[in-house]
CHARMM-style PDB file with segment names, atoms N, HN, CA, C and O in Angstrom:
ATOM      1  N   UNK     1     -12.562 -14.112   4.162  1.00  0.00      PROA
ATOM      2  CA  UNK     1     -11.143 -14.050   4.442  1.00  0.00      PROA
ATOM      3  C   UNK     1     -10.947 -14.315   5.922  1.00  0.00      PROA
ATOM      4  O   UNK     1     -11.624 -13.761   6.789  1.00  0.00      PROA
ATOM      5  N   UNK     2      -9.836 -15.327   6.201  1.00  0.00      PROA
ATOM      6  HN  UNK     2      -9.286 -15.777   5.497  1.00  0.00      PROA
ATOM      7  CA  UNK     2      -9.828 -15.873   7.539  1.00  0.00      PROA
ATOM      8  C   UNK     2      -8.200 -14.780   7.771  1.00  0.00      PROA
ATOM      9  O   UNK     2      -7.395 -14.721   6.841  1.00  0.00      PROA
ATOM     10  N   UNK     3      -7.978 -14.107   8.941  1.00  0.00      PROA
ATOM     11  HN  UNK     3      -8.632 -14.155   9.696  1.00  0.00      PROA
ATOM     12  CA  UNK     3      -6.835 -13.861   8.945  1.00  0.00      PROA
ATOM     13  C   UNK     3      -6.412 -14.094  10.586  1.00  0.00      PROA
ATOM     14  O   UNK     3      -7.243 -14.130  11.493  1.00  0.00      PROA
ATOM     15  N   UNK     4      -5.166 -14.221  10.739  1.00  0.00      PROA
ATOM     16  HN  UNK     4      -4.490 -14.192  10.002  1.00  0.00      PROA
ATOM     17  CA  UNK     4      -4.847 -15.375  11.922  1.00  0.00      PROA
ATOM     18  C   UNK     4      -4.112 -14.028  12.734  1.00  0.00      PROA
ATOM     19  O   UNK     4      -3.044 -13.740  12.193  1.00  0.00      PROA
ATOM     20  N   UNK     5      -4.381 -13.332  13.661  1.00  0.00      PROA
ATOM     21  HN  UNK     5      -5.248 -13.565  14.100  1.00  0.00      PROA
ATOM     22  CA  UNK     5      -3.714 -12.579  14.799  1.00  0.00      PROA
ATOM     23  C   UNK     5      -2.612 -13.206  15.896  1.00  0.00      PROA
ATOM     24  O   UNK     5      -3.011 -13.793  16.902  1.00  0.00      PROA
ATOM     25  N   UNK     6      -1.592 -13.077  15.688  1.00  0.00      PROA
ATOM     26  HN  UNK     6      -1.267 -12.601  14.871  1.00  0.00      PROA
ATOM     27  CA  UNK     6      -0.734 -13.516  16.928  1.00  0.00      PROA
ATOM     28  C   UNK     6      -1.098 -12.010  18.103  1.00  0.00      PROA
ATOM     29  O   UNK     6      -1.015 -10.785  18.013  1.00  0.00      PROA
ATOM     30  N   UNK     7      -1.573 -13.146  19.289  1.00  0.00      PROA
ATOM     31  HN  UNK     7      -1.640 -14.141  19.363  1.00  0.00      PROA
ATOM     32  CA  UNK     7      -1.457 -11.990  20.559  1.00  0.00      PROA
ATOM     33  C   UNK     7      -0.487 -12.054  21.122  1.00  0.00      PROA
ATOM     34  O   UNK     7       0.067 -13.084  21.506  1.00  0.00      PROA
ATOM     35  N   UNK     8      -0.094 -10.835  21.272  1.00  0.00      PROA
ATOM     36  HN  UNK     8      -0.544  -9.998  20.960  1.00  0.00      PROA
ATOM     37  CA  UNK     8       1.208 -10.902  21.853  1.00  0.00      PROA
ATOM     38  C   UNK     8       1.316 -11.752  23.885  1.00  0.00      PROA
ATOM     39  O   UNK     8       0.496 -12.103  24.733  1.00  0.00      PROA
ATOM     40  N   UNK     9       2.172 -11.727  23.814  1.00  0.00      PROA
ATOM     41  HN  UNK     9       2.838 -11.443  23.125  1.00  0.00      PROA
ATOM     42  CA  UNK     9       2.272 -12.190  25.766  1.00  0.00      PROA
ATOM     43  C   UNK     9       1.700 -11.728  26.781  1.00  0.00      PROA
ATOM     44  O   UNK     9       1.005 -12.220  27.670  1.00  0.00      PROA
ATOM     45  N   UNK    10       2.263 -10.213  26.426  1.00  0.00      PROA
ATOM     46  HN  UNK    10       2.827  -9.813  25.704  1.00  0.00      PROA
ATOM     47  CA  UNK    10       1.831  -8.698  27.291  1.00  0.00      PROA
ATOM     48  C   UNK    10      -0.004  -8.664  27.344  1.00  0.00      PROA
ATOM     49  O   UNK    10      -0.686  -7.896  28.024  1.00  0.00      PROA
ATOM     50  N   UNK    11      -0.448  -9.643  26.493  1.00  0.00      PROA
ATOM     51  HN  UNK    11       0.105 -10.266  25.941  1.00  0.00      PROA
ATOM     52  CA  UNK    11      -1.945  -8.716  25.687  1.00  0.00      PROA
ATOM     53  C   UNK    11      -2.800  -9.983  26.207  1.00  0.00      PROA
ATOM     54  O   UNK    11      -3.847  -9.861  26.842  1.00  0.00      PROA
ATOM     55  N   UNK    12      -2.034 -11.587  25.747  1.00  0.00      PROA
ATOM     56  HN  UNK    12      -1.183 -11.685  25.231  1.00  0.00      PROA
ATOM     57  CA  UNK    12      -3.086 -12.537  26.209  1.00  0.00      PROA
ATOM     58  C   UNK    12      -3.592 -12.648  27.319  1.00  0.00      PROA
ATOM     59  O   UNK    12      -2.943 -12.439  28.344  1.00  0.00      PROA
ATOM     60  N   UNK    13      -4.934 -13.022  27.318  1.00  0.00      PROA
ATOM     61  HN  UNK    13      -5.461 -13.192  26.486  1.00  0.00      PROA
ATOM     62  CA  UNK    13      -5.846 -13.348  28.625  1.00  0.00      PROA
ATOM     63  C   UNK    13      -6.410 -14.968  28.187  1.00  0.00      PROA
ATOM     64  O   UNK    13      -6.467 -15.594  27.129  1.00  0.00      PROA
ATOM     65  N   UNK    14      -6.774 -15.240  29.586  1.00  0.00      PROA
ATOM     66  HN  UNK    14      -6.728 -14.731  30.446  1.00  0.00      PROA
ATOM     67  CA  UNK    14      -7.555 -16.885  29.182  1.00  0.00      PROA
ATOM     68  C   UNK    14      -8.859 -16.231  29.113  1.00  0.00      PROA
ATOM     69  O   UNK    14      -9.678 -16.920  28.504  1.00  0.00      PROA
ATOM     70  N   UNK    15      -9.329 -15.068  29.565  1.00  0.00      PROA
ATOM     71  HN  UNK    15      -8.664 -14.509  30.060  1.00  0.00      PROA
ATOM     72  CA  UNK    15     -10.527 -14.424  29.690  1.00  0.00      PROA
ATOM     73  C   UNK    15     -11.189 -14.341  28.444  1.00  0.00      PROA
ATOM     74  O   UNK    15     -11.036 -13.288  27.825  1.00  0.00      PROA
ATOM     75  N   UNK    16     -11.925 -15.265  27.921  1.00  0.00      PROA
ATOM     76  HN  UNK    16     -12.049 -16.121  28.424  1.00  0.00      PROA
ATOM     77  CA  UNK    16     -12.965 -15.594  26.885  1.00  0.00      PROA
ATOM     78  C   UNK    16     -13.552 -14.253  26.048  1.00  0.00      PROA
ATOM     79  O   UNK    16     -13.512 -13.937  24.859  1.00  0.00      PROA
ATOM     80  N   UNK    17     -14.139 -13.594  27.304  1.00  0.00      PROA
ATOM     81  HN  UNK    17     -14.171 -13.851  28.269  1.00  0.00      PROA
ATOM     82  CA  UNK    17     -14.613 -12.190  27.479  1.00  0.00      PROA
ATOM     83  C   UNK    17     -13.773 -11.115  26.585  1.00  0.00      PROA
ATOM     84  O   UNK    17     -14.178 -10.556  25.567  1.00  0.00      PROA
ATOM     85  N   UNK    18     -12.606 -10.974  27.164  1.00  0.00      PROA
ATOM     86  HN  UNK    18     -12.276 -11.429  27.991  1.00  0.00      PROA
ATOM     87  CA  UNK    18     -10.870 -10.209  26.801  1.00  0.00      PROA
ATOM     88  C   UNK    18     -11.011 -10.441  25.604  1.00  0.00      PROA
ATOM     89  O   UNK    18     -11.081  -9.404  24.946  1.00  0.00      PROA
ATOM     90  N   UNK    19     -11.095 -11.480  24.949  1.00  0.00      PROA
ATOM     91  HN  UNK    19     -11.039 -12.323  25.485  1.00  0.00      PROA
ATOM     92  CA  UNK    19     -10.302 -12.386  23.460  1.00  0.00      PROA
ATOM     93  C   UNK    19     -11.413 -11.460  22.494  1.00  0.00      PROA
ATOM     94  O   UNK    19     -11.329 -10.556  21.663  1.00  0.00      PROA
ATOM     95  N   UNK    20     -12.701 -12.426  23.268  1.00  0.00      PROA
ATOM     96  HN  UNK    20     -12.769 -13.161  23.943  1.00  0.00      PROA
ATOM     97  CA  UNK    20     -13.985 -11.998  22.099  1.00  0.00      PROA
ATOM     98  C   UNK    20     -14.128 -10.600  21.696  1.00  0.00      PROA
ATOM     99  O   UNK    20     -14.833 -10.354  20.717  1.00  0.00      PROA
ATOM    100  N   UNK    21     -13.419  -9.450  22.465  1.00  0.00      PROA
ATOM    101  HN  UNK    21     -12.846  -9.650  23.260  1.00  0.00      PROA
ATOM    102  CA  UNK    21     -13.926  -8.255  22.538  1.00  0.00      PROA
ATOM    103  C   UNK    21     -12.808  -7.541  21.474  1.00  0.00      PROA
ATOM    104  O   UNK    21     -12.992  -6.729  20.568  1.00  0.00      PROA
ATOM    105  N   UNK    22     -11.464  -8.250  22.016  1.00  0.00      PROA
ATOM    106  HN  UNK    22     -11.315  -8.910  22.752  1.00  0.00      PROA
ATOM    107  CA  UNK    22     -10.646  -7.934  20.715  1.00  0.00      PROA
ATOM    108  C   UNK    22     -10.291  -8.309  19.343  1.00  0.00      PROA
ATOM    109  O   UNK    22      -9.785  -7.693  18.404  1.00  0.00      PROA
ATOM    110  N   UNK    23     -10.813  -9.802  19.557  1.00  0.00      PROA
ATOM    111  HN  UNK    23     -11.224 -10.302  20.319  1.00  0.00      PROA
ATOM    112  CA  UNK    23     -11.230 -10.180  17.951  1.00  0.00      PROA
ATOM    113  C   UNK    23     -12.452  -8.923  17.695  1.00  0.00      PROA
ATOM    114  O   UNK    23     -11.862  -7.964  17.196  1.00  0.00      PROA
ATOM    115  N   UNK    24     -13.438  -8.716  17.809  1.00  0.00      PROA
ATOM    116  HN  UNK    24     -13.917  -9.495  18.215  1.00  0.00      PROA
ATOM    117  CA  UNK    24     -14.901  -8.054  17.661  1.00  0.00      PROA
ATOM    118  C   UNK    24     -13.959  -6.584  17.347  1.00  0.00      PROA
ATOM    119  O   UNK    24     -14.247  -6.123  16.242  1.00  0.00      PROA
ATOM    120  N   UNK    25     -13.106  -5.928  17.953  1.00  0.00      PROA
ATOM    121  HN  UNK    25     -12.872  -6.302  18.851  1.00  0.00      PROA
ATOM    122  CA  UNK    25     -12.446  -4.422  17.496  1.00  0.00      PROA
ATOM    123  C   UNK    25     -11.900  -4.818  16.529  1.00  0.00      PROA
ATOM    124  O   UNK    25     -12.165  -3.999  15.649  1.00  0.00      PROA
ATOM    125  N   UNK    26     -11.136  -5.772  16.036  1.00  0.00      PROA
ATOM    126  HN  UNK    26     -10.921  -6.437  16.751  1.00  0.00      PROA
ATOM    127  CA  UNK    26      -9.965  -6.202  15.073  1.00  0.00      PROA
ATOM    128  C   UNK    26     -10.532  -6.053  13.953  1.00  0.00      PROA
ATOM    129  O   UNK    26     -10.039  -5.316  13.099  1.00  0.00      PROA
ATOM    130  N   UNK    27     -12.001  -6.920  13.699  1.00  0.00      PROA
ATOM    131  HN  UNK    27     -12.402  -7.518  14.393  1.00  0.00      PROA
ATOM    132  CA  UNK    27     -12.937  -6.988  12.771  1.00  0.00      PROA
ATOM    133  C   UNK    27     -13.470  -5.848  12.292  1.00  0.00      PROA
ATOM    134  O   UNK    27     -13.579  -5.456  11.130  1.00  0.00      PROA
ATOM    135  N   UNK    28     -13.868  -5.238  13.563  1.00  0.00      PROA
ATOM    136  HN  UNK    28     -13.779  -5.556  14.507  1.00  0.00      PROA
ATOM    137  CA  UNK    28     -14.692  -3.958  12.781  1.00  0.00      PROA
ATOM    138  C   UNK    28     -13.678  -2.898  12.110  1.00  0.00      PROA
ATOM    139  O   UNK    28     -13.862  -2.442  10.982  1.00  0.00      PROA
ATOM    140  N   UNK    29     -12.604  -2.564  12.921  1.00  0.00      PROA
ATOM    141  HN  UNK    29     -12.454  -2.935  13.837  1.00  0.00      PROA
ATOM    142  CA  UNK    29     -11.671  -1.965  12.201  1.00  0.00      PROA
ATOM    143  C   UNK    29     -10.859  -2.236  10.841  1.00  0.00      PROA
ATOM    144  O   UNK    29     -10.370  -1.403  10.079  1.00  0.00      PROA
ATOM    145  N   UNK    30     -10.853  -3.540  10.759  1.00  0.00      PROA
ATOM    146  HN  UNK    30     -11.250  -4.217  11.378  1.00  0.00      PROA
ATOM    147  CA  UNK    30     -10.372  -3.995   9.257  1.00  0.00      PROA
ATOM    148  C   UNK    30     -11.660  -3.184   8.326  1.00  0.00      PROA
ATOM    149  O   UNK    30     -11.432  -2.140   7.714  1.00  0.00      PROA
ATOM    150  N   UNK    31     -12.660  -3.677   8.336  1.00  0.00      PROA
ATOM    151  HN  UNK    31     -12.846  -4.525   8.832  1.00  0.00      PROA
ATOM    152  CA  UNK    31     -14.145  -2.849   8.123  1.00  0.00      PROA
ATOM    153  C   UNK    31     -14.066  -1.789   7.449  1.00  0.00      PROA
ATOM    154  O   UNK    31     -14.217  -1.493   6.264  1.00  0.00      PROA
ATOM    155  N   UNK    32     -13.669  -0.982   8.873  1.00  0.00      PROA
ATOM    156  HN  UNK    32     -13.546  -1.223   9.836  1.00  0.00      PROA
ATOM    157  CA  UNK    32     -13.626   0.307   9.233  1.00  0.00      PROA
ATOM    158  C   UNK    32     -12.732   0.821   7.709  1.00  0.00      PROA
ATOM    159  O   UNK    32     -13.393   1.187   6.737  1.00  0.00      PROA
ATOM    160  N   UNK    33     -11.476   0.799   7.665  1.00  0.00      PROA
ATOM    161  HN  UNK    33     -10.939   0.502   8.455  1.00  0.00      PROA
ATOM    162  CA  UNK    33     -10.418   0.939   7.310  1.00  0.00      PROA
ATOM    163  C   UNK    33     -10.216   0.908   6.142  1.00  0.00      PROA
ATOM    164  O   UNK    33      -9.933   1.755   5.295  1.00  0.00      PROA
ATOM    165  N   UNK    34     -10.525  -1.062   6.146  1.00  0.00      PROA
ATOM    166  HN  UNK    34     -10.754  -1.750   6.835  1.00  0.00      PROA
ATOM    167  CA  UNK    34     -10.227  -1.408   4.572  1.00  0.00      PROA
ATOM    168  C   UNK    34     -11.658  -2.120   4.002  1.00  0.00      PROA
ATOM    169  O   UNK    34     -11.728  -3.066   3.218  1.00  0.00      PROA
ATOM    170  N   UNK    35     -12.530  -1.543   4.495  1.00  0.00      PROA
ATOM    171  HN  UNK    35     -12.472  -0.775   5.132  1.00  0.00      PROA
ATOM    172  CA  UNK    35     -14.219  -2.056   3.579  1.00  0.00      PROA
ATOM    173  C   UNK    35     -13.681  -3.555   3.073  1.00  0.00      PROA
ATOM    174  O   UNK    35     -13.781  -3.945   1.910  1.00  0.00      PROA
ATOM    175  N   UNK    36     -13.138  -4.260   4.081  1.00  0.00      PROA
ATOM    176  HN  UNK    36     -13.056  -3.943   5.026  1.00  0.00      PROA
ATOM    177  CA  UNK    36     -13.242  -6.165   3.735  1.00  0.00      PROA
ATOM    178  C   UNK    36     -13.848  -6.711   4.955  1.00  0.00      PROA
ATOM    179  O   UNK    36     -13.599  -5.983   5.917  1.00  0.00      PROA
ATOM    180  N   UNK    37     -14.577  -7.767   5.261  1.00  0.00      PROA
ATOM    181  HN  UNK    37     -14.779  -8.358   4.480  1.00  0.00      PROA
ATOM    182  CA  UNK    37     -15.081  -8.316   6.058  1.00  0.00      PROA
ATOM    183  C   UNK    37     -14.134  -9.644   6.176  1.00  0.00      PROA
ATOM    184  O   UNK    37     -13.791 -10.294   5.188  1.00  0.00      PROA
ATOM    185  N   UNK    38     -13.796  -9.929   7.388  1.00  0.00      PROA
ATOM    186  HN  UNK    38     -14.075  -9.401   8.190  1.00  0.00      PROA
ATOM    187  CA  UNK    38     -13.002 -10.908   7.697  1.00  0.00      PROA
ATOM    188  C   UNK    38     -13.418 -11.441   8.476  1.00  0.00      PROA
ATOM    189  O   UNK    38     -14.306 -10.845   9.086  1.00  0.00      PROA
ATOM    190  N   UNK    39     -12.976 -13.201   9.061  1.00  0.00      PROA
ATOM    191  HN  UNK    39     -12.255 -13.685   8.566  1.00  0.00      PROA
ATOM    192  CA  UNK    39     -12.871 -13.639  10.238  1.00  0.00      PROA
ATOM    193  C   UNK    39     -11.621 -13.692  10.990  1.00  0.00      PROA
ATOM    194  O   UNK    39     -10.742 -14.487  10.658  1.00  0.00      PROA
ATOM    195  N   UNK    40     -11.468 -12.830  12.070  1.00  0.00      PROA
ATOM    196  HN  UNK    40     -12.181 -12.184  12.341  1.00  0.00      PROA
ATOM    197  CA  UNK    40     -10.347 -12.866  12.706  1.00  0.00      PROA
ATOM    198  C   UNK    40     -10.207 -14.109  13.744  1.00  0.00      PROA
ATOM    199  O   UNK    40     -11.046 -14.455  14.576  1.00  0.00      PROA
ATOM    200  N   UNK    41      -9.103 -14.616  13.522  1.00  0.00      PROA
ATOM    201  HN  UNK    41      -8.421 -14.335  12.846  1.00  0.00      PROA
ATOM    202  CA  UNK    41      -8.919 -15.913  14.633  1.00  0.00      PROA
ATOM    203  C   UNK    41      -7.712 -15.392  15.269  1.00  0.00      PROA
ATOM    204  O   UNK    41      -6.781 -14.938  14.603  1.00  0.00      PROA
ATOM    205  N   UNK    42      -7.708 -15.459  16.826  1.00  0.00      PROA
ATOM    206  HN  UNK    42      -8.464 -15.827  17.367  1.00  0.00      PROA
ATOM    207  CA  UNK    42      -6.795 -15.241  17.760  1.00  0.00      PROA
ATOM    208  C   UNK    42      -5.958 -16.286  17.906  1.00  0.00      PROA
ATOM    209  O   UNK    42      -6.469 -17.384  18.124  1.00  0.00      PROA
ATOM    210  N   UNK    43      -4.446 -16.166  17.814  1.00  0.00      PROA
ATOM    211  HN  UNK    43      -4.030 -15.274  17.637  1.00  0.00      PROA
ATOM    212  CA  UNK    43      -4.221 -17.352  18.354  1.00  0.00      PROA
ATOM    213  C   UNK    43      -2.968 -17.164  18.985  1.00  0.00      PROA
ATOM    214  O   UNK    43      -2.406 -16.092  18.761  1.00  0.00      PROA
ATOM    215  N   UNK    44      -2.263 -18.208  19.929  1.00  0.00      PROA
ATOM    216  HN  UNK    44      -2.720 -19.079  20.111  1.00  0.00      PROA
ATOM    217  CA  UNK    44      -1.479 -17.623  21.125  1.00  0.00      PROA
ATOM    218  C   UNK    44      -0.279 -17.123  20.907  1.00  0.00      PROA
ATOM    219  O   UNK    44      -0.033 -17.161  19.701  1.00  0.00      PROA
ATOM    220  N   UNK    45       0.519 -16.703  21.487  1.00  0.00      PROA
ATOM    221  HN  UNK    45       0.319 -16.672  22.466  1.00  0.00      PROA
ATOM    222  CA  UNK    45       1.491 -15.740  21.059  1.00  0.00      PROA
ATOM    223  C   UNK    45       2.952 -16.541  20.561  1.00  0.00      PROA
ATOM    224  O   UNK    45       3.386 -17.242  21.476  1.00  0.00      PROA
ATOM    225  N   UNK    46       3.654 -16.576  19.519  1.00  0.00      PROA
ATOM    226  HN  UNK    46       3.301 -16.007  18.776  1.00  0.00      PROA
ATOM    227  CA  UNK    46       4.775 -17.033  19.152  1.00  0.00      PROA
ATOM    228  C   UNK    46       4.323 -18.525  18.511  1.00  0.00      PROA
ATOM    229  O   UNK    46       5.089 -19.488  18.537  1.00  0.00      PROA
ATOM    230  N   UNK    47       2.974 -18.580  17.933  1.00  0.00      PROA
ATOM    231  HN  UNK    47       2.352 -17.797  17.912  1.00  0.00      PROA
ATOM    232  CA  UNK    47       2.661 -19.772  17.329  1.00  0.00      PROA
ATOM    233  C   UNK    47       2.678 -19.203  15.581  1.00  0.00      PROA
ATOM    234  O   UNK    47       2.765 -20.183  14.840  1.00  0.00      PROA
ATOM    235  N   UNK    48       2.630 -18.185  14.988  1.00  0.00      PROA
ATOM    236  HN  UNK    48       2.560 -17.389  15.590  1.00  0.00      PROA
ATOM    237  CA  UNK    48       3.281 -18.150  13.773  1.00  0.00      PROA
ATOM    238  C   UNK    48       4.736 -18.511  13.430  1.00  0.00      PROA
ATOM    239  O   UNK    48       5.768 -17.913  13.735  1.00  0.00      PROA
ATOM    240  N   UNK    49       4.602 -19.376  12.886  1.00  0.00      PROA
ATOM    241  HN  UNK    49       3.764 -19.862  12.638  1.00  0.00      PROA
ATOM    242  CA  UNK    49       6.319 -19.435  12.514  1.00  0.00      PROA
ATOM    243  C   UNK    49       7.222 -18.323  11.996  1.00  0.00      PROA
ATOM    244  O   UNK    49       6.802 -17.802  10.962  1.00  0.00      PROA
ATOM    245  N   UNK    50       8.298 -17.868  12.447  1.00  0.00      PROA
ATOM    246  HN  UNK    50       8.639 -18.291  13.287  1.00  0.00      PROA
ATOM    247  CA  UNK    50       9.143 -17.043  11.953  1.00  0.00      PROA
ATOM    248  C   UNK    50      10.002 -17.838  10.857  1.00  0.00      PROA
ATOM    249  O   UNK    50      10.688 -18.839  11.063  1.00  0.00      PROA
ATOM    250  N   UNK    51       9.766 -17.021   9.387  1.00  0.00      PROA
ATOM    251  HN  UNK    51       9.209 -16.208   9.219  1.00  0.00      PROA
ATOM    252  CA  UNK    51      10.739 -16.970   9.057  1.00  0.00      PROA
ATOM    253  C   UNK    51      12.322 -16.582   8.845  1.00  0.00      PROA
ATOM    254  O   UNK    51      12.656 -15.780   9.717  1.00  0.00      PROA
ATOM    255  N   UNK    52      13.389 -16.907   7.958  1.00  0.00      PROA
ATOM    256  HN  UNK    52      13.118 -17.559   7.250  1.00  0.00      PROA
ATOM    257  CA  UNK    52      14.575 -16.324   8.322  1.00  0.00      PROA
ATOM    258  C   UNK    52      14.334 -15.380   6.583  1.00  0.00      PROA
ATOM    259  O   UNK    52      13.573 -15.731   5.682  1.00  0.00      PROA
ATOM    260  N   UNK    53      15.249 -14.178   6.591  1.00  0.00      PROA
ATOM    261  HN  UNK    53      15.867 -13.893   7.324  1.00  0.00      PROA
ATOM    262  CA  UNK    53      15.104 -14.087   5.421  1.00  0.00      PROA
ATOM    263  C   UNK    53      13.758 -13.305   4.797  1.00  0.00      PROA
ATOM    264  O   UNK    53      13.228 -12.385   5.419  1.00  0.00      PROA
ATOM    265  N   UNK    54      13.183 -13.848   3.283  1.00  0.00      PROA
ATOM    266  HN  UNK    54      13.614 -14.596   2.777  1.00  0.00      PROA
ATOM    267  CA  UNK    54      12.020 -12.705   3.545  1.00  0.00      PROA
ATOM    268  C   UNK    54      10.427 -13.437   4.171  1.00  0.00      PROA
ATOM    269  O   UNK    54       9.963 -14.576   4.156  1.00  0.00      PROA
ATOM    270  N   UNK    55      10.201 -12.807   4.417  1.00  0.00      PROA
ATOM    271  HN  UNK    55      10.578 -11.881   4.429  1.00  0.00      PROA
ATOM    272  CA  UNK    55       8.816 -13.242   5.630  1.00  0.00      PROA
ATOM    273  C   UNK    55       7.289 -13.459   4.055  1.00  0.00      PROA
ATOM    274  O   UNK    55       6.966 -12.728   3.119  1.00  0.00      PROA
ATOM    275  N   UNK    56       6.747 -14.949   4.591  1.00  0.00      PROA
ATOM    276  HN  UNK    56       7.010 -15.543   5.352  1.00  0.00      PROA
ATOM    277  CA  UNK    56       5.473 -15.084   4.253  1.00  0.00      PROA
ATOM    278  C   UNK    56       4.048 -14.790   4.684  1.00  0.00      PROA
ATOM    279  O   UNK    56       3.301 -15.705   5.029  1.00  0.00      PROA
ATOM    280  N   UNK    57       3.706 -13.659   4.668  1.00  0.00      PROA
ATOM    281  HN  UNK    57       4.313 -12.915   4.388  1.00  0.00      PROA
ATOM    282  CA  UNK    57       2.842 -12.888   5.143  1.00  0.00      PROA
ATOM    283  C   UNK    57       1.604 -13.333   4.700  1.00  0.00      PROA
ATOM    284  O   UNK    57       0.756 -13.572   5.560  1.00  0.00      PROA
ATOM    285  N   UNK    58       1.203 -13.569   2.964  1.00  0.00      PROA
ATOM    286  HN  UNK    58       1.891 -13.375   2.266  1.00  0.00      PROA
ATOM    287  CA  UNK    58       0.030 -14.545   2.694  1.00  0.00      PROA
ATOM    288  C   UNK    58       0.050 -15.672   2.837  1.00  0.00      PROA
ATOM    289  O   UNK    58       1.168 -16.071   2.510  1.00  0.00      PROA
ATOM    290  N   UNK    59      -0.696 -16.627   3.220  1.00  0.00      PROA
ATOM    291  HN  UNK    59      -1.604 -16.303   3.486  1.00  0.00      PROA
ATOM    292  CA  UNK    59      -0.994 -18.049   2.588  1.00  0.00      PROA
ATOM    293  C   UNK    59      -2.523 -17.892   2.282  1.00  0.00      PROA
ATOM    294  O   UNK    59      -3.530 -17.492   2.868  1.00  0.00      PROA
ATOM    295  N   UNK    60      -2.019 -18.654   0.503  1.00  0.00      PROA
ATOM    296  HN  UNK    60      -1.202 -18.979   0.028  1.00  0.00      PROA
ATOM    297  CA  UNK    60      -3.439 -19.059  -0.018  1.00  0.00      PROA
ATOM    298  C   UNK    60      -4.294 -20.518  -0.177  1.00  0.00      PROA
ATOM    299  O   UNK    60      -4.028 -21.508  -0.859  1.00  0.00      PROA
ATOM    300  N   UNK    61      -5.246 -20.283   0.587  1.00  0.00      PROA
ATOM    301  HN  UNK    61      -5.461 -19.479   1.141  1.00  0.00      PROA
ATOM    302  CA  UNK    61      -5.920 -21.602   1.127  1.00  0.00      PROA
ATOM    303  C   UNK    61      -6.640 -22.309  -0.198  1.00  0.00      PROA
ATOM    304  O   UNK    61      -6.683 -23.497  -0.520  1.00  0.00      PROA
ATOM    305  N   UNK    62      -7.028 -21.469  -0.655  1.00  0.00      PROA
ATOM    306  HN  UNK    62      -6.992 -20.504  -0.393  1.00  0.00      PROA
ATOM    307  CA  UNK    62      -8.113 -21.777  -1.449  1.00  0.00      PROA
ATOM    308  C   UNK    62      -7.487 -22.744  -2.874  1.00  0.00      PROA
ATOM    309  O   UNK    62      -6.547 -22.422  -3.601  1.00  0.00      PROA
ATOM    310  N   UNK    63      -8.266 -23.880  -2.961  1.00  0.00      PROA
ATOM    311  HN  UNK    63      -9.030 -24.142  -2.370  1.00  0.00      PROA
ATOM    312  CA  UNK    63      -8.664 -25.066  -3.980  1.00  0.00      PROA
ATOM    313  C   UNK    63      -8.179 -24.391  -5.167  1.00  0.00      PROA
ATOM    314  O   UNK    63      -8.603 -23.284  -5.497  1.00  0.00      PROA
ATOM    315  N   UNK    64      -6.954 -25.284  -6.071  1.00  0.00      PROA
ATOM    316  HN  UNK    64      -6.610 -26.184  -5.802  1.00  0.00      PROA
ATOM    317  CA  UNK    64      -6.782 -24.808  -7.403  1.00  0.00      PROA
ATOM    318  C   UNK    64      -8.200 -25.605  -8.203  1.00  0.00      PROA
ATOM    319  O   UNK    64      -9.015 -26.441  -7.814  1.00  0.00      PROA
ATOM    320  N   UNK    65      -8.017 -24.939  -9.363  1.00  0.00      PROA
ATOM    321  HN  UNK    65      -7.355 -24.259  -9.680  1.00  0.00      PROA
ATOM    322  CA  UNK    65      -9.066 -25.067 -10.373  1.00  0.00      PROA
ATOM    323  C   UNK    65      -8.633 -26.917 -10.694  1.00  0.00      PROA
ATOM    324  O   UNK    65      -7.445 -27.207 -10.837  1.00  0.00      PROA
ATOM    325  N   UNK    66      -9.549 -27.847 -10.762  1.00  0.00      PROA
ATOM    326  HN  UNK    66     -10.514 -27.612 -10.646  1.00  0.00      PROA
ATOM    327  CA  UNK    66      -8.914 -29.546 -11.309  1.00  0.00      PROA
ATOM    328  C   UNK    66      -8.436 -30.070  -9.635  1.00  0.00      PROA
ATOM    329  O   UNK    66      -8.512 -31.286  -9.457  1.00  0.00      PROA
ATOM    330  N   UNK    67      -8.113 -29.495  -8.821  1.00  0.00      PROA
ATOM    331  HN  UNK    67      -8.052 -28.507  -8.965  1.00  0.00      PROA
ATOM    332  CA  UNK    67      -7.327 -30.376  -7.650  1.00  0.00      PROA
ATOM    333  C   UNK    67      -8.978 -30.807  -6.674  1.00  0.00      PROA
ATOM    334  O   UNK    67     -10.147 -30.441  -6.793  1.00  0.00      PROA
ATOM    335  N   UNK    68      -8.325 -31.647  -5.841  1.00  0.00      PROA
ATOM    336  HN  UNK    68      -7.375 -31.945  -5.744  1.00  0.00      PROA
ATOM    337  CA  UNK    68      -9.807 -32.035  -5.298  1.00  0.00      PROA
ATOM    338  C   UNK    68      -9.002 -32.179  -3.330  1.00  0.00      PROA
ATOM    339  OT1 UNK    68      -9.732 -32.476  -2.385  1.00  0.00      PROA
TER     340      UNK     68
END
């Protein structure tokens, strides 16, 4: 499971160091929490699209059964 973190403004660093350490808490605590193993990807702040209305919280990536 890939799940996509918006960092907020207040929180981003260009500091490689910064990023890796809070993806690495994000992970273990999902873990921690909810016994799923994920890959957390950071990514910069206000790059999820907002919806209006009700909000799409999943997207499912994964290949239907016949599609290629």
């Amino acid at each position: 499971v890939e799940v996509e973190v918006e960092v907020s403004p207040e929180i981003f660093s260009d500091e490689i160091k910064v990023l890796e350490n809070m993806k690495r808490k994000i992970e273990e605590k999902m873990k921690a929490e909810l016994n799923i193993s994920c890959q957390i990807k950071l990514i910069r702040p206000k790059s999820i699209v907002r919806s209006e209305g009700k909000a799409k919280r999943v997207v499912d990536l994964r290949k239907k059964e016949g599609s290629q």
